[in-house]
TORKE-104511 format. One record per residue (C-alpha): residue in three letters; chain; x, y, z. Coordinates in Angstrom, 3 decimals. Example, Ala and Ser with C-alpha at 12.3 -4.5 7.8 and 13.67 -1.06 7.14 Angstrom:
2
ATOM   residu   chaine         px         py         pz
ATOM      ALA        A     12.300     -4.500      7.800
ATOM      SER        A     13.670     -1.060      7.140
***
This chain:
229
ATOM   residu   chaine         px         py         pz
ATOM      UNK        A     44.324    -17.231    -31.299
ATOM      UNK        A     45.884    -16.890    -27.692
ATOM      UNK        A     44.369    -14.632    -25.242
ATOM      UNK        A     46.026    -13.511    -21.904
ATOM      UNK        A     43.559    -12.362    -19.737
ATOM      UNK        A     43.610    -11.107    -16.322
ATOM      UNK        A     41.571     -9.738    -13.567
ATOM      UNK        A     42.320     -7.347    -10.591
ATOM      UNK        A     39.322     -5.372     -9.549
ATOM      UNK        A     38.632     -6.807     -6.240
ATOM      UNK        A     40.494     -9.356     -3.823
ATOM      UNK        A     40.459    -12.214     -6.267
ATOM      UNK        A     43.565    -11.816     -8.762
ATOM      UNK        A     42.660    -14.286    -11.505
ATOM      UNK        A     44.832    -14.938    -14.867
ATOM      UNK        A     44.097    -17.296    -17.654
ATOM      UNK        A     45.412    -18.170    -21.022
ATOM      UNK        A     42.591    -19.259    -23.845
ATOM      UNK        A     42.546    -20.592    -27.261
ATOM      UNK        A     39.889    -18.926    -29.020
ATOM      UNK        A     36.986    -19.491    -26.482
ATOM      UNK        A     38.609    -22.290    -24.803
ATOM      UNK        A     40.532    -22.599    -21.439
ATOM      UNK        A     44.088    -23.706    -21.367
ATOM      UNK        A     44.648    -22.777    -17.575
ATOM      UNK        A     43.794    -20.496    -15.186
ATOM      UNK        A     45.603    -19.131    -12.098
ATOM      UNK        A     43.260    -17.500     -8.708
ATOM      UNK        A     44.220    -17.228     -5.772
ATOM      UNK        A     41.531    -15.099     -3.145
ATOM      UNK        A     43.397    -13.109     -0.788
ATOM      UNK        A     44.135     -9.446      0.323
ATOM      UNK        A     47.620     -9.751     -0.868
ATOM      UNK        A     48.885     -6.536     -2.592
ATOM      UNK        A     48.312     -6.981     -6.802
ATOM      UNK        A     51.664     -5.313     -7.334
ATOM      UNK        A     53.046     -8.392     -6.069
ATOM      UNK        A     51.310    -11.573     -6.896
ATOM      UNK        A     49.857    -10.565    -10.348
ATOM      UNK        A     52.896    -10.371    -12.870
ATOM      UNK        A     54.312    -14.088    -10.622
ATOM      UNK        A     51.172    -15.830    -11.752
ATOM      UNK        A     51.319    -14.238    -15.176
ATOM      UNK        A     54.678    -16.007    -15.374
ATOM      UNK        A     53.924    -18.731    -13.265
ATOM      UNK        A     50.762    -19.628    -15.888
ATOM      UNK        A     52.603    -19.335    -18.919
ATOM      UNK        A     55.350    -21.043    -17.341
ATOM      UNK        A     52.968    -24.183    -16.759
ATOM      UNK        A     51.601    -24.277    -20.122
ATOM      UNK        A     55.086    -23.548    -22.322
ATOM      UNK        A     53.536    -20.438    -23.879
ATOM      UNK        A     55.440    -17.253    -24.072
ATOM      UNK        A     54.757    -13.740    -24.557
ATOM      UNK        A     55.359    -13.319    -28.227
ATOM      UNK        A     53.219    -16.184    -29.076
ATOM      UNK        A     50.341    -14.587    -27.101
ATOM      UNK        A     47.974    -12.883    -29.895
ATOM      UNK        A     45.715    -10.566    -27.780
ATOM      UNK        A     45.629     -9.640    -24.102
ATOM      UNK        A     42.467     -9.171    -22.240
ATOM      UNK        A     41.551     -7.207    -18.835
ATOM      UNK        A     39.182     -5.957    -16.403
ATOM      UNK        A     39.218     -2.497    -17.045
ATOM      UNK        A     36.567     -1.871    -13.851
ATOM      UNK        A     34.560     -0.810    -12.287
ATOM      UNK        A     36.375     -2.444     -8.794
ATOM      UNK        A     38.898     -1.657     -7.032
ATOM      UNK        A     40.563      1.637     -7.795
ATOM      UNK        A     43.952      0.436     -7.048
ATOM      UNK        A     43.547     -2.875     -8.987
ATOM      UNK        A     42.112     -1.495    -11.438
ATOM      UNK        A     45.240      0.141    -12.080
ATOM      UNK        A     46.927     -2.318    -11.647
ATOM      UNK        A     45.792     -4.859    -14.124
ATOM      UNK        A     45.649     -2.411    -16.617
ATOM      UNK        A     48.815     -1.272    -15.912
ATOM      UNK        A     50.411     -4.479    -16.110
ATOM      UNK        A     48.236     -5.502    -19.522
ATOM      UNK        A     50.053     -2.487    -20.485
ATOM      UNK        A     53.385     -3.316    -19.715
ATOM      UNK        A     52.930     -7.068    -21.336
ATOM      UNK        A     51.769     -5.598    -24.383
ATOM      UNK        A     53.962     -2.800    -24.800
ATOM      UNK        A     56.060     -2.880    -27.860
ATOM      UNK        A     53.980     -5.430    -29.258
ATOM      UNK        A     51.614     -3.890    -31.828
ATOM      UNK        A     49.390     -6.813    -30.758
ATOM      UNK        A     45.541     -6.290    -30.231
ATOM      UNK        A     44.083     -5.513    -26.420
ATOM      UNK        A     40.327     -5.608    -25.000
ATOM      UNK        A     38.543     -3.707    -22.277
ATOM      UNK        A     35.976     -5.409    -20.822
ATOM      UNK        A     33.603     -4.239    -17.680
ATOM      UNK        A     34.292     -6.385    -14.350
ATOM      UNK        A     30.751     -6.563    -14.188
ATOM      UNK        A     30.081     -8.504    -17.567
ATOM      UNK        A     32.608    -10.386    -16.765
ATOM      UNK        A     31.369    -11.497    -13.470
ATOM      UNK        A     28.230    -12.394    -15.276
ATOM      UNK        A     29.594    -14.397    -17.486
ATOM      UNK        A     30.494    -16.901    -14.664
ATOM      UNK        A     26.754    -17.923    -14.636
ATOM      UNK        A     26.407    -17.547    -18.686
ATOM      UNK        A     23.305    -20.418    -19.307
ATOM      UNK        A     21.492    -19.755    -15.960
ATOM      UNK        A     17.533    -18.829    -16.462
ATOM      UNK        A     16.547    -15.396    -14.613
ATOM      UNK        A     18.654    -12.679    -13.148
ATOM      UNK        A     22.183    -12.500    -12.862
ATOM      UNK        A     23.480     -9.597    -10.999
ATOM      UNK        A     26.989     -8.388     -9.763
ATOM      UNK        A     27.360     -6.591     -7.120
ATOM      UNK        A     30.845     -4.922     -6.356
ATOM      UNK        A     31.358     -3.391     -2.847
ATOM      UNK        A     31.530      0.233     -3.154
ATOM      UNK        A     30.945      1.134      0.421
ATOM      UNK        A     28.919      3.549      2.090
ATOM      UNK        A     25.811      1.224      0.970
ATOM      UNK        A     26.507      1.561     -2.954
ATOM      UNK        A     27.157     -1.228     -4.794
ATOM      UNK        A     28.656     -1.102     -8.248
ATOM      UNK        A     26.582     -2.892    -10.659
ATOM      UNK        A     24.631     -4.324    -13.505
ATOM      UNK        A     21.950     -7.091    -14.130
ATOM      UNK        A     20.860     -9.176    -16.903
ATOM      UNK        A     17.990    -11.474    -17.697
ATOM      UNK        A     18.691    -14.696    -19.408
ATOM      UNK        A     21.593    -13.041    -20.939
ATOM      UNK        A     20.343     -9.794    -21.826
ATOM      UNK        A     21.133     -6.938    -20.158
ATOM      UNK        A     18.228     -4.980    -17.898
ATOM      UNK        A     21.045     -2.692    -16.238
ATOM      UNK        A     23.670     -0.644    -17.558
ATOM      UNK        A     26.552     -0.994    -15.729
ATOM      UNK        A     26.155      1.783    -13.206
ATOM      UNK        A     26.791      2.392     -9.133
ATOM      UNK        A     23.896      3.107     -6.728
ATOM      UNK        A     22.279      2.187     -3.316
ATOM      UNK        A     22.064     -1.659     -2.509
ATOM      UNK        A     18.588     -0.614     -1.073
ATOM      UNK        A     17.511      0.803     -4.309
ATOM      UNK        A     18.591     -2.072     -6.652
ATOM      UNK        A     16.681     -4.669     -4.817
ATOM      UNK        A     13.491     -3.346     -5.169
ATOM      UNK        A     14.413     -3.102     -8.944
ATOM      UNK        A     15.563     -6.381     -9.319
ATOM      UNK        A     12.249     -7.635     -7.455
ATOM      UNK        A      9.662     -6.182     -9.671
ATOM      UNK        A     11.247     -8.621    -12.251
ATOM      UNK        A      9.136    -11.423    -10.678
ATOM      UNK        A     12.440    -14.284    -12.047
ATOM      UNK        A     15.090    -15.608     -9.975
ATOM      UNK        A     17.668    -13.423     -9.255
ATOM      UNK        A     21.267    -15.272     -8.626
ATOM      UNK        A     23.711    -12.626     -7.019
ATOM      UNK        A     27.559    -12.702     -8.368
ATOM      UNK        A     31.193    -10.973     -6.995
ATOM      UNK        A     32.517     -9.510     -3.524
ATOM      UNK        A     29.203     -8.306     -2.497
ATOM      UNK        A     27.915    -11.405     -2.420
ATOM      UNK        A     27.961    -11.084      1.843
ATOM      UNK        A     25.775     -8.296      1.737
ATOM      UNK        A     22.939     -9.932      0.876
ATOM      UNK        A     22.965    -12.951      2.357
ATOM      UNK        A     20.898    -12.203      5.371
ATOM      UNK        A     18.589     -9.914      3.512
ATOM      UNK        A     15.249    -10.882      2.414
ATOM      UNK        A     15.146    -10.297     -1.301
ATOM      UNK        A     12.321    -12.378     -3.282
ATOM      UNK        A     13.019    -15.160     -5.646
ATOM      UNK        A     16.805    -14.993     -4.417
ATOM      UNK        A     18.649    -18.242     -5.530
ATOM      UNK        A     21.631    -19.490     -3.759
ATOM      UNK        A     25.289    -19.153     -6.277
ATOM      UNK        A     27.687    -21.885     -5.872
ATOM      UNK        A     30.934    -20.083     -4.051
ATOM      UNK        A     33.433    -21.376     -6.950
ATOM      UNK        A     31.421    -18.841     -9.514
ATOM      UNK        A     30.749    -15.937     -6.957
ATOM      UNK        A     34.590    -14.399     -7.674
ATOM      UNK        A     36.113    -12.593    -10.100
ATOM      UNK        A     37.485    -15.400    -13.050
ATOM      UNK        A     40.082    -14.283    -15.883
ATOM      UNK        A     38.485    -16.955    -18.159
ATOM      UNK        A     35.390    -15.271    -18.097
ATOM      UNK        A     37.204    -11.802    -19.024
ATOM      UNK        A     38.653    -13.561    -22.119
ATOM      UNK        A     35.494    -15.182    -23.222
ATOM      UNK        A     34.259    -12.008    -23.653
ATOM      UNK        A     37.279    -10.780    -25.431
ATOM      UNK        A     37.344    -12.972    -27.938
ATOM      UNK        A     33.858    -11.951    -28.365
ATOM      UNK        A     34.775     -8.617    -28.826
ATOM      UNK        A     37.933     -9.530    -31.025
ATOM      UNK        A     35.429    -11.043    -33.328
ATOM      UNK        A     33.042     -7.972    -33.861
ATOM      UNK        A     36.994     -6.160    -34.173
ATOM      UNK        A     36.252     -4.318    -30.927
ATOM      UNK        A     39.957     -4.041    -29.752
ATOM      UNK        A     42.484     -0.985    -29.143
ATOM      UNK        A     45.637     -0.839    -28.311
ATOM      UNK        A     48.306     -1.345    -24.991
ATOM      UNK        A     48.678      2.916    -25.300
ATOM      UNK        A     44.781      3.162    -25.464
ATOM      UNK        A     43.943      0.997    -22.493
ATOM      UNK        A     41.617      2.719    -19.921
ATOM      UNK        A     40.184      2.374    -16.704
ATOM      UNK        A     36.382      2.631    -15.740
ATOM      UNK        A     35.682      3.842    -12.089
ATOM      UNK        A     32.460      4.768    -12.370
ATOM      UNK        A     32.578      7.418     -9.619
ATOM      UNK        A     35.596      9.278     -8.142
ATOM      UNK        A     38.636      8.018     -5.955
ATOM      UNK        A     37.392      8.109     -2.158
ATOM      UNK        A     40.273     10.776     -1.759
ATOM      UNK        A     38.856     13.599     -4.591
ATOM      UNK        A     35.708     12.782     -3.032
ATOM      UNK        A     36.403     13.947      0.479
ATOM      UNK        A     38.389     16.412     -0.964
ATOM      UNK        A     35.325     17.934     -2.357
ATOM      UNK        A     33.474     17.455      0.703
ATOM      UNK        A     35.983     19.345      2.727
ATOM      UNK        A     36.403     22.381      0.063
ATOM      UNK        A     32.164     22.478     -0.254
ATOM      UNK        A     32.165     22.968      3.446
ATOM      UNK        A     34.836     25.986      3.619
ATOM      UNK        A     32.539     27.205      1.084
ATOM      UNK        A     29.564     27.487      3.321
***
């Protein structure tokens, strides 16, 4: 089975093409460039490389969020547009599993952490595989303490990585900068998880998860709460 899988929740735009579980290549590149315009190219590029084309891919995979609500949008969008026409199986899977799939095997905490400004972070945690925390978004200053009470090394994953690097957080544990970022294989490892337990929809069923509003509806809501007053 051939998985396309991508990922476009934060800066890192990632795309990879698997066999079952197993890489056949992956394409990241870690800039601010605009999704719109470098996703689909390495799509192509990728599949290009490896002499695969889009009818012989058998499922597509993406990060359906939280992130990013432009990219976001964006990868599901162009999932979407792949798989349209296709009556071929796609999977949602949550940017933060995915993320902690890059340290799958490590003992102890793994936690993403997903910028969400304003001092949230988006994110989830697992111990030794199993999850502790629901995916969720809250106050970098409360999830430490959380995370601490644990007593196990905790290993820190994704773009919020920076914000805790100064911070003095117990039994923290350095992660090596190639598995900090978002990576596409990861995203279809899970997939074909998921394909197995038949936990697929379809391109028109694709969602996004935010996890909280668009910055914009929130300050909207601001504003109209204080004409209220």
């Amino acid at each position: 089975m051939k998985i396309l899988a991508i990922d476009s929740t934060a800066n890192t735009s990632t795309v990879a093409l698997l066999e079952n579980d197993k890489l056949l290549g992956v394409y990241t590149a870690n800039t601010k460039n605009t999704h719109s315009e470098t996703l689909l190219p390495m799509v192509k590029h990728l599949m290009s490389t490896l002499n695969v084309s889009n009818d012989q891919i058998d499922a597509y995979a993406v990060s359906n969020g939280p992130g990013s609500f432009t990219g976001v949008r964006i990868g599901v969008a162009t999932i979407k547009g792949l798989a349209f026409g296709k009556d071929k199986k796609c999977v949602e899977v949550s940017t933060i599993e995915a993320l902690a799939e890059n340290l799958d095997g490590f003992s102890g905490i793994v936690c993403p952490i997903m910028n969400a400004r304003r001092g949230q972070v988006y994110t989830g945690a697992f111990l030794n595989g199993k999850r502790i925390i629901g995916d969720t978004c809250m106050m970098l200053s409360d999830l430490i303490p959380m995370l601490e009470n644990y007593n196990e090394s905790i290993y820190f994953v994704g773009d919020g990585y920076s914000l805790i690097e100064n911070m003095n957080i117990a039994n923290l544990k350095s992660t090596p900068e190639m598995l900090r970022y978002q990576n596409a294989f990861s995203v279809g490892k899970i997939a074909y998880k998921k394909l197995l337990n038949e936990e697929a929809t379809t391109d028109r069923e694709l969602s996004v998860e935010y996890l909280r509003k668009p910055q914009a509806e929130r300050e909207r809501e601001e504003k109209l709460k204080e004409e209220n007053k």
